[in-house]
N, C-alpha and C positions, 0 to 999 in steps of 0.2 A: 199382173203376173203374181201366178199365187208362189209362195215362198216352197212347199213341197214339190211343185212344178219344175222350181229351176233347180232347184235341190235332186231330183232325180236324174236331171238332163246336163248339169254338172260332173256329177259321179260318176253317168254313162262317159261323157265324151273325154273323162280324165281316165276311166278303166281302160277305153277303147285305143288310146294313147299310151297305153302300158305307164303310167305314172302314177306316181303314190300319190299322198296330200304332201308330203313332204315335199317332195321333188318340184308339185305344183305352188307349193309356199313360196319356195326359192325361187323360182321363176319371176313371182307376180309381186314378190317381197314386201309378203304376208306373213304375219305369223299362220304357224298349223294349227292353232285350235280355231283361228277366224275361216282358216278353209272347211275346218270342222263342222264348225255351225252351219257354215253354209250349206255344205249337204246335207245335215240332220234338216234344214229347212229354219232353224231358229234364228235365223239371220238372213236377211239379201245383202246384194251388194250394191254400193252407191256408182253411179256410172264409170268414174274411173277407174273401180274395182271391178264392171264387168268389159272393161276395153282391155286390162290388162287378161284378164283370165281368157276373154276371147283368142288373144292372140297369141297365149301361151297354147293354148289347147288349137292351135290354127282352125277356126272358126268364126263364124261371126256374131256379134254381138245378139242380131237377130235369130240365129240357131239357137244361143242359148235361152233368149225369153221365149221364144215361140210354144204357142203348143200344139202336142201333136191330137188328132182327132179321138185316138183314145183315150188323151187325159181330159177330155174337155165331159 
C-alpha cells in the first residue's frame, strides 16, 4: 500500500461522511495532526489504527487499502 493511496482514499471516504479530521480524531482517539499526516500521505497507519478508522468511517479495512484501477 502506497502511503498517497490510502491518503487519498481516507480523505475521500471521511469528506463523503461529512466529517472533519477532527470529528474523525475523536472517533478513533487520535490526535488531528496524526489524522493529518495521514492524508497528506506522510504517515500510514499501523493495523489498529486502520481497524479503528475503518469502523469509524463504516467501512472496511479492505476499502481503505485497496486500490482503485485508476491509481494503480
Amino acid at each position: 500500500m502506497l502511503p498517497q493511496n490510502f491518503a487519498k482514499r481516507l480523505r475521500g471516504f471521511r469528506k463523503l461522511k461529512n466529517m472533519t479530521q477532527h470529528e474523525l480524531a475523536e472517533s478513533v482517539e487520535m490526535p488531528v495532526s496524526v489524522i493529518g499526516k495521514l492524508e497528506r500521505g506522510t504517515r500510514l497507519p499501523n493495523d489498529q489504527q486502520k481497524i479503528r478508522i475503518a469502523k469509524a468511517l463504516h467501512v472496511t479495512v479492505e476499502e481503505l487499502d485497496s486500490i482503485s484501477q485508476r491509481e494503480e
